[in-house]
C-alpha positions as CSV (number, residue, x, y, z in Angstrom):
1,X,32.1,22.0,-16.1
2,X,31.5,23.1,-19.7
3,X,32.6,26.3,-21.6
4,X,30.8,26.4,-24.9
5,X,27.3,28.3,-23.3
6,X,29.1,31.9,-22.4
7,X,27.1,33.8,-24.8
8,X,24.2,31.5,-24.0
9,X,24.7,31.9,-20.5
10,X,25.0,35.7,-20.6
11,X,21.7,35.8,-22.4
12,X,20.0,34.1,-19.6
13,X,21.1,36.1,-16.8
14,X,19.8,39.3,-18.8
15,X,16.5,37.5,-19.2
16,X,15.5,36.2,-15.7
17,X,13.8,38.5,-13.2
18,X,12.7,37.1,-10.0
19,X,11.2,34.0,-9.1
20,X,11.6,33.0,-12.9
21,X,12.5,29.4,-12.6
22,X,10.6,28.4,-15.5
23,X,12.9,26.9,-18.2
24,X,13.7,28.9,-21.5
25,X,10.6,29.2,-23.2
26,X,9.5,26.6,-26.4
27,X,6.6,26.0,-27.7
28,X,4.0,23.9,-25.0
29,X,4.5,20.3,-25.6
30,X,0.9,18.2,-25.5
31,X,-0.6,16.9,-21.8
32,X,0.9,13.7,-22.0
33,X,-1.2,10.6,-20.4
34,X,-1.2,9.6,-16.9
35,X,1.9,7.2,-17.4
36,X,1.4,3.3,-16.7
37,X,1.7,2.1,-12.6
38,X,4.1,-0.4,-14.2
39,X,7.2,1.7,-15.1
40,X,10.4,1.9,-12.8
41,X,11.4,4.7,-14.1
42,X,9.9,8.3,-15.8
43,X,10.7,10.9,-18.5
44,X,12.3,14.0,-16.9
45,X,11.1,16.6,-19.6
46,X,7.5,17.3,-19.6
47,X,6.8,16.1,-16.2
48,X,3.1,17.6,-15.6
49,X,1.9,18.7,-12.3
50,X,-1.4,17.6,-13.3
51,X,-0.2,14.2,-13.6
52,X,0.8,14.1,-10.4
53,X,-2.3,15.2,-8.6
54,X,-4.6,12.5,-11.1
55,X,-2.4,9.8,-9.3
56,X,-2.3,11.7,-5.8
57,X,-6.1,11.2,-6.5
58,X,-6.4,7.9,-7.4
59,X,-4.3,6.9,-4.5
60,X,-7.2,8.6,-2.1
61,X,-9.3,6.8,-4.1
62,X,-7.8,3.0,-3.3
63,X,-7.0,3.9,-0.3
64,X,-10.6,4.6,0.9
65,X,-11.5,1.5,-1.2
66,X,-9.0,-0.8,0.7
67,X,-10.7,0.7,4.3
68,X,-14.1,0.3,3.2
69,X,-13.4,-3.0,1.9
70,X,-11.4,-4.0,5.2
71,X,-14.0,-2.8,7.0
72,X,-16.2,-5.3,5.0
73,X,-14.3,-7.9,5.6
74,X,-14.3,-7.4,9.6
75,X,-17.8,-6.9,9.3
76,X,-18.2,-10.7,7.1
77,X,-15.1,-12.0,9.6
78,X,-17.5,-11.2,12.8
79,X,-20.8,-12.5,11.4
80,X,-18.9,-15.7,10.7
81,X,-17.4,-15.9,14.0
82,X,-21.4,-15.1,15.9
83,X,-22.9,-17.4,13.3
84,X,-20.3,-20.6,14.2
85,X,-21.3,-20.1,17.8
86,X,-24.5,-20.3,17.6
87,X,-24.8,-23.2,15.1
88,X,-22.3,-25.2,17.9
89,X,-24.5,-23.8,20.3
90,X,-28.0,-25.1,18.5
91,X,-26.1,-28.4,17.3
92,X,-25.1,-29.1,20.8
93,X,-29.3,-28.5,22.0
94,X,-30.3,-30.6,19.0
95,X,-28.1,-33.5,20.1
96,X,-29.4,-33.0,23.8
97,X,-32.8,-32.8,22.4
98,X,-32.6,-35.8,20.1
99,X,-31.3,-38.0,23.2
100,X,-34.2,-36.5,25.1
101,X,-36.5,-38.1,22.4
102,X,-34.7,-41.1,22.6
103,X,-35.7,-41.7,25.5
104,X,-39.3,-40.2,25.3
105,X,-39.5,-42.7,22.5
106,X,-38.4,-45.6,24.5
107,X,-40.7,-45.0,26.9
108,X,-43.7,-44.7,25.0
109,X,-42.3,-48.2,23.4
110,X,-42.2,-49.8,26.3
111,X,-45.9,-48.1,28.0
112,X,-47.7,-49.5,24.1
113,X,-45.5,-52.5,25.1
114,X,-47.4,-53.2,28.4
115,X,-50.7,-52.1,26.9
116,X,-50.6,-54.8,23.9
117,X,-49.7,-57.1,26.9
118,X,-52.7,-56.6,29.1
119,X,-54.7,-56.4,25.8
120,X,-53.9,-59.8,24.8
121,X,-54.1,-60.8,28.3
122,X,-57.0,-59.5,27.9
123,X,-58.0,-61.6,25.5
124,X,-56.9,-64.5,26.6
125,X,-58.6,-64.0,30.3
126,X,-62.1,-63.5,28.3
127,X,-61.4,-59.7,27.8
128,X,-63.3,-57.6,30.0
129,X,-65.3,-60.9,31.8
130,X,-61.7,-60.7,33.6
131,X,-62.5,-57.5,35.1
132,X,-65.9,-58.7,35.7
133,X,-64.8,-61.9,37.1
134,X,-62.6,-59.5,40.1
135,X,-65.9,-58.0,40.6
136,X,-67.5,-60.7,41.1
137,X,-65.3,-62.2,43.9
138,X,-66.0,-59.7,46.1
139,X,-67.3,-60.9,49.2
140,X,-69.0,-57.8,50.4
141,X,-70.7,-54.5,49.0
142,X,-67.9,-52.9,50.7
143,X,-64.9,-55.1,48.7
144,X,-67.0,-54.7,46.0
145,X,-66.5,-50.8,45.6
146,X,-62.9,-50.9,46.6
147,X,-62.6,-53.6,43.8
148,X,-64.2,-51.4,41.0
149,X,-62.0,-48.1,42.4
150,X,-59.0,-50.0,42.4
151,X,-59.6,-51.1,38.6
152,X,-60.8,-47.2,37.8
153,X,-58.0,-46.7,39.3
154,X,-55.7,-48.2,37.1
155,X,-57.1,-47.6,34.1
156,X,-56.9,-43.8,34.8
157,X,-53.2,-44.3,36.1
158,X,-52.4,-46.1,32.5
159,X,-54.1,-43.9,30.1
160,X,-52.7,-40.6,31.9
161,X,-49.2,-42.3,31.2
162,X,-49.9,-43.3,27.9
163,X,-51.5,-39.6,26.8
164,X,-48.3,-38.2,28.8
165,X,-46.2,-40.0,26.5
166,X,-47.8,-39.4,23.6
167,X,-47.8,-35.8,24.2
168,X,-43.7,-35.6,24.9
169,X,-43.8,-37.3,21.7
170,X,-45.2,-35.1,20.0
171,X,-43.1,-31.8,21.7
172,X,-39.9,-33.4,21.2
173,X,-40.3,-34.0,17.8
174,X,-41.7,-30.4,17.1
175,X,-38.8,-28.9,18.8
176,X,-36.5,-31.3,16.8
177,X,-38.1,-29.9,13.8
178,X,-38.0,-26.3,14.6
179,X,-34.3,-26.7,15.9
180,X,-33.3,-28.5,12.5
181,X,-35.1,-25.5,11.4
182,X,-33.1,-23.1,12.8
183,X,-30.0,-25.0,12.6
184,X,-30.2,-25.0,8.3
185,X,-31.0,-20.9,8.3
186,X,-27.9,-20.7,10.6
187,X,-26.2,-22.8,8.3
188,X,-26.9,-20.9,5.0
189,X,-26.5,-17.1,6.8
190,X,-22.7,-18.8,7.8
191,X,-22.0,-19.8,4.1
192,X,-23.1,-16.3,2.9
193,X,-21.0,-14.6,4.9
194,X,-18.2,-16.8,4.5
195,X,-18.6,-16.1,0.7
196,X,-18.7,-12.4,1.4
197,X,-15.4,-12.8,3.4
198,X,-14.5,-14.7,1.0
199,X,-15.2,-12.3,-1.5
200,X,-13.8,-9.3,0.4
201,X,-10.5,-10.7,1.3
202,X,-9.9,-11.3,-2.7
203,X,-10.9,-7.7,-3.2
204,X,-8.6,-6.7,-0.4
205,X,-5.4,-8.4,-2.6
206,X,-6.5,-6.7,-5.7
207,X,-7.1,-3.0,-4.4
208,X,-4.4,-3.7,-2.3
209,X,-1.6,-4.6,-4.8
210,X,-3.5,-1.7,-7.2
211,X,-2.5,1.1,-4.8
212,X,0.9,-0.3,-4.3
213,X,1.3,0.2,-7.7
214,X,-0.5,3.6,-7.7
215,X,1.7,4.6,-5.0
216,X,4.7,3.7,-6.5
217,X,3.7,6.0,-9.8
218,X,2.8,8.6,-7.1
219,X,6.2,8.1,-5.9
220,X,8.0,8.7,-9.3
221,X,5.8,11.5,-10.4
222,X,7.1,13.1,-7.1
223,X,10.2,12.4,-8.6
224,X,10.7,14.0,-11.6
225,X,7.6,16.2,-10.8
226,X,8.9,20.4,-10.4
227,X,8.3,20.4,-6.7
228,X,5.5,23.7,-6.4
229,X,7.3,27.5,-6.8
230,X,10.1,26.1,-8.7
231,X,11.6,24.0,-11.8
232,X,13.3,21.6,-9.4
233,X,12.0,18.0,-9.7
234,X,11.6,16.3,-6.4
235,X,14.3,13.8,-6.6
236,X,17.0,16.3,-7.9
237,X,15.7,18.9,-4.7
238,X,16.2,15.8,-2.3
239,X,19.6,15.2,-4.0
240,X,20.9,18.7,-3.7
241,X,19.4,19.0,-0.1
242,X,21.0,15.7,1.0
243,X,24.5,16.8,-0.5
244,X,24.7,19.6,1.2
245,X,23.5,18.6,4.6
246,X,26.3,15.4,4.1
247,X,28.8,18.3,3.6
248,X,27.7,20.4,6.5
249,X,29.5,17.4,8.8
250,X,32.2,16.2,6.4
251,X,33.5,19.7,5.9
252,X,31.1,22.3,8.2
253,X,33.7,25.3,7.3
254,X,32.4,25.3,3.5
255,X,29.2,26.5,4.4
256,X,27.5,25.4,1.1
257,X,23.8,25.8,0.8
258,X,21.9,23.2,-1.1
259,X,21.0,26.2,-3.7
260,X,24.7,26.8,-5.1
261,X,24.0,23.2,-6.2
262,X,20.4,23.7,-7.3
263,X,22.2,26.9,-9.6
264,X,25.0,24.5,-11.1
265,X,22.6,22.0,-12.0
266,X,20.2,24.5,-13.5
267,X,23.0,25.7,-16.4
268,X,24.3,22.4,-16.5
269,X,21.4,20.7,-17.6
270,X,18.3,22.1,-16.5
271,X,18.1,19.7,-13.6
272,X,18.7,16.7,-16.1
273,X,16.2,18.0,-18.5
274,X,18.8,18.6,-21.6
275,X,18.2,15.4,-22.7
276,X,15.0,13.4,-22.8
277,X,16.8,11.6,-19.9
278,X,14.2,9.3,-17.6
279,X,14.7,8.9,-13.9
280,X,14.5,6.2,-11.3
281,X,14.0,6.3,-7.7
282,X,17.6,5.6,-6.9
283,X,18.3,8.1,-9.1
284,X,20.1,6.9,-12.1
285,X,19.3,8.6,-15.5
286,X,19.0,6.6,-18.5
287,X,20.1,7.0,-20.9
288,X,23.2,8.9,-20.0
289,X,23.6,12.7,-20.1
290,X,27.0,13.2,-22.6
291,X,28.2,16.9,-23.5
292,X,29.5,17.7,-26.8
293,X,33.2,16.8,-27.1
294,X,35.7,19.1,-25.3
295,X,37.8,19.0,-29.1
296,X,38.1,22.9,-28.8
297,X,35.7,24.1,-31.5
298,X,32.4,26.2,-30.6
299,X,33.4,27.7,-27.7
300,X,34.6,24.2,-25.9
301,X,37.9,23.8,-24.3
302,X,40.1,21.2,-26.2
303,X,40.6,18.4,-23.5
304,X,41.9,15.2,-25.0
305,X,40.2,11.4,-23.8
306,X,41.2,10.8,-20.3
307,X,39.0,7.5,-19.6
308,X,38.9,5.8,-22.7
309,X,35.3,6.5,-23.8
310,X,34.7,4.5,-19.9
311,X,32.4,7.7,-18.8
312,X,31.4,9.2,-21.9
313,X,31.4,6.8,-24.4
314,X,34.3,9.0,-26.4
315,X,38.1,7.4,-26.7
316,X,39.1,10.5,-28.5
317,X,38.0,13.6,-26.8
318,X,36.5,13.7,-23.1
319,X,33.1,14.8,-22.5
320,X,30.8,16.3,-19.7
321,X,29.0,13.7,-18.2
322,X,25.8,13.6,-15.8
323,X,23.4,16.4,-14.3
324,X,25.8,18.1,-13.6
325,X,28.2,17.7,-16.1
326,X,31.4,16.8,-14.7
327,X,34.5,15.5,-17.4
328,X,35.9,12.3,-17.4
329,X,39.3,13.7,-15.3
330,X,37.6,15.5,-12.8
331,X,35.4,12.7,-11.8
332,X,38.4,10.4,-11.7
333,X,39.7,13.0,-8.8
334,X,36.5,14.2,-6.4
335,X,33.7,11.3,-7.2
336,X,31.6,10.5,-4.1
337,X,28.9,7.9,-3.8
338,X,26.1,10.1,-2.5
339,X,23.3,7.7,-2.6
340,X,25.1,4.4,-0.3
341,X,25.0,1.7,-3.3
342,X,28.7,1.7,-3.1
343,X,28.6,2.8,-6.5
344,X,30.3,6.4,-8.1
345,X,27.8,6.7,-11.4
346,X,28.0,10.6,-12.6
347,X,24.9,10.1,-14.2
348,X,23.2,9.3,-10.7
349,X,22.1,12.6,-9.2
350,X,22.7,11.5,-5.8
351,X,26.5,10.9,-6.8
352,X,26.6,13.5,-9.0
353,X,25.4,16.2,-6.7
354,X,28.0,14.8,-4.1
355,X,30.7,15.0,-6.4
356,X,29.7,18.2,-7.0
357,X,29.6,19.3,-3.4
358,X,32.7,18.1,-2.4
359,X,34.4,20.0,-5.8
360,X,32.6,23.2,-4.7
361,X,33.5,23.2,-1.2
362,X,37.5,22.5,-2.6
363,X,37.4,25.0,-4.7
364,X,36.5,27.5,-2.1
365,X,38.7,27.1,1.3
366,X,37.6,30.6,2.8
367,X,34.1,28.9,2.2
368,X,30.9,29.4,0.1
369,X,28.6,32.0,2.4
370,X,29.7,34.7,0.4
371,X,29.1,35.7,-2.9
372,X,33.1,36.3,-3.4
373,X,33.4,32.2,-2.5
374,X,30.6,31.3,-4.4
375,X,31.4,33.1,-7.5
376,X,35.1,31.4,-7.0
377,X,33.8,28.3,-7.1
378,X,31.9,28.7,-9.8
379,X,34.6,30.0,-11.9
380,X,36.5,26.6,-10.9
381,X,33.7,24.7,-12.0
382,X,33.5,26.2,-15.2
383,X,36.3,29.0,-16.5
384,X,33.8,31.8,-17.7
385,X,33.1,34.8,-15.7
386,X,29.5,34.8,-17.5
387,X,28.9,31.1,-15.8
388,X,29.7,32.2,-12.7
389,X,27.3,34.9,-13.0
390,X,24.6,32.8,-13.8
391,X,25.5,30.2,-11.3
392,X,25.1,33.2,-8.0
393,X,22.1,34.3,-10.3
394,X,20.0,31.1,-9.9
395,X,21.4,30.0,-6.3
396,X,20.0,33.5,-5.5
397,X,16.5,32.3,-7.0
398,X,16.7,29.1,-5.2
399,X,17.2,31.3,-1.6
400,X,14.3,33.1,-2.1
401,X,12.5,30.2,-2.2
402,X,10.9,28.5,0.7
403,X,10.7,24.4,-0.4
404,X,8.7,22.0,1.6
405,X,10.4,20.8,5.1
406,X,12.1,17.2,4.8
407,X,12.3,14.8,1.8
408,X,10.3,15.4,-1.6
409,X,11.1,11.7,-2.3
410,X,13.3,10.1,-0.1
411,X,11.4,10.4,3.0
């Protein structure tokens, strides 16, 4: 709501031709870096496109590291689960198995038991003259020979048992050796993929908490990015866009279109490029856009301090404040909160662009569809016939242009 850029203004109108929403021309500033995934907020001058897509990259980048890596981790995760069953499985056998040789064991004990018995029974009986001695009591041939098969007998009985339980010896104990075999591979595969779980999970947390970051710069690059075909950033096009859809139901006679907005913030202050103003998500600009003070020289109107220097920092003369440059008294009157914080901060382009809605739409009570409205409530906004001009001129632009569906930002 400014008055010293009529000639300024006039100038512009006779210079832009079509889709020409580039900003007046200067001399190229330098690429500046891909700025650090730590800010909160971002420069709005100079915001590169190519900026934008490096980070749009890297965040394809993380994100296919973080699914790889998740993937890893599953992978580890399942291993470890297989490998615990089958060491319980192979611990439970082994325990089995070592109870088995227990008792293997206690039986061959007690069969060499019975054989150091009978040998020193043996001995003690004259050694084999006992066997010889049951021979020679037989009374008959016939006694005789079922005397020497009984004690064939038994000697073939006792070493069978004691080669039977040698041998289970021995097969127990190499099974319990080739189970404890098994059992220490099982055990070092499960700590190396516990490590690589581990490992992965860590990896997870630090890609993880990388391409939040990443996504957040994304986010604010979106943000003060010029949304492709036009020299809106993305924050200010979800600010205009929300404005006006939050007047089609407060006041759906006024009929204003996101784009008168889009052409009062464009003279105004280039979409809050005037200044090297930075932005934050919630859309607050820092620091503050001020005008020149309304003290009636250059062109200005003379419009004495109405706030006490509260808005624009100026106890003497009142200033334009914000993207889009609403004074001090005006604000007082028609300032909305556009952005739910419960807060009215002309230099937040949600509030400001609401504010700005609800003065157009009052300023025009036949409505805005025509160009007769619009170029009324332009005129309100700003008392030059030039202004208004330039106002219809760029929310003319802004029609022919056909912006991404839904939220730049905000969505």
């Amino acid at each position: 709501m400014t008055s010293h850029r009529t000639v300024a203004i006039a100038l512009a109108v006779a210079g832009t031709t079509g889709l020409g929403l580039a900003p007046p021309a200067q001399a190229a500033p330098p690429a500046p870096p891909t700025p650090s995934s730590q800010v909160a907020t971002l420069p709005l001058e100079h915001a590169e496109p190519t900026a934008l897509a490096t980070v749009r990259a890297q965040v394809r980048a993380l994100e296919g590291s973080v699914a790889v890596t998740r993937r890893a981790a599953a992978a580890a995760a399942d291993r470890v689960a297989g490998l615990e069953i089958r060491i319980a499985t192979l611990s439970g056998q082994l325990s089995e198995l070592s109870a088995r040789e227990r008792e293997l064991a206690e039986q061959l004990r007690a069969a060499r038991e019975r054989l150091r018995k009978l040998a020193v029974a043996s001995y003690v009986n004259g050694g084999a003259s006992s066997s010889v001695d049951y021979l020679l009591r037989a009374e008959n041939p016939a006694d005789l020979s079922r005397r020497r098969k009984l004690l064939t007998s038994v000697g073939r009985v006792r070493n069978r048992a004691v080669k039977d339980y040698a041998a289970a010896r021995r097969d127990a104990s190499e099974r319990l050796r080739r189970s404890v075999a098994d059992l220490d591979d099982l055990n070092a595969a499960g700590a190396t993929a516990k490590a690589e779980l581990v490992a992965a999970t860590g990896q997870i947390g630090r890609l993880s908490a990388e391409l939040d970051r990443a996504r957040r710069l994304r986010t604010l690059l979106l943000a003060v990015t010029p949304v492709a075909g036009s020299d809106i950033p993305g924050l200010f096009l979800d600010a205009y866009r929300a404005a006006a859809s939050a007047m089609a139901e407060l006041d759906p006679g006024c009929g204003l279109r996101w784009t008168a907005l889009a052409g009062v913030g464009r003279i105004e202050s280039n979409h809050g490029r005037s200044t090297e103003a930075e932005l934050s998500l919630a859309g607050d600009i820092s620091p503050p856009i001020i005008g020149v003070p309304l003290d009636g020289n250059n062109g200005t109107a003379f419009v004495p301090d109405t706030d006490r220097g509260l808005l624009d920092g100026d106890a003497v003369f009142d200033r334009a404040v914000g993207p889009m440059q609403v004074i001090p008294s005006t604000w007082r009157i028609v300032a909305r909160d556009g952005n739910g914080d419960n807060v009215e901060d002309p230099n937040n382009v949600f509030d400001a662009a609401m504010t700005a809605a609800t003065y157009l739409c009052r300023a025009a009570p036949a409505g805005l569809t025509a160009d007769d409205g619009l170029l009324a409530a332009f005129f309100s906004y700003n008392h030059s016939e030039a202004y208004s001009l330039t106002a219809l001129h760029w929310s003319k632009v802004y029609d022919a242009w056909r912006p991404p569906r839904g939220p730049i930002v905000t969505g």
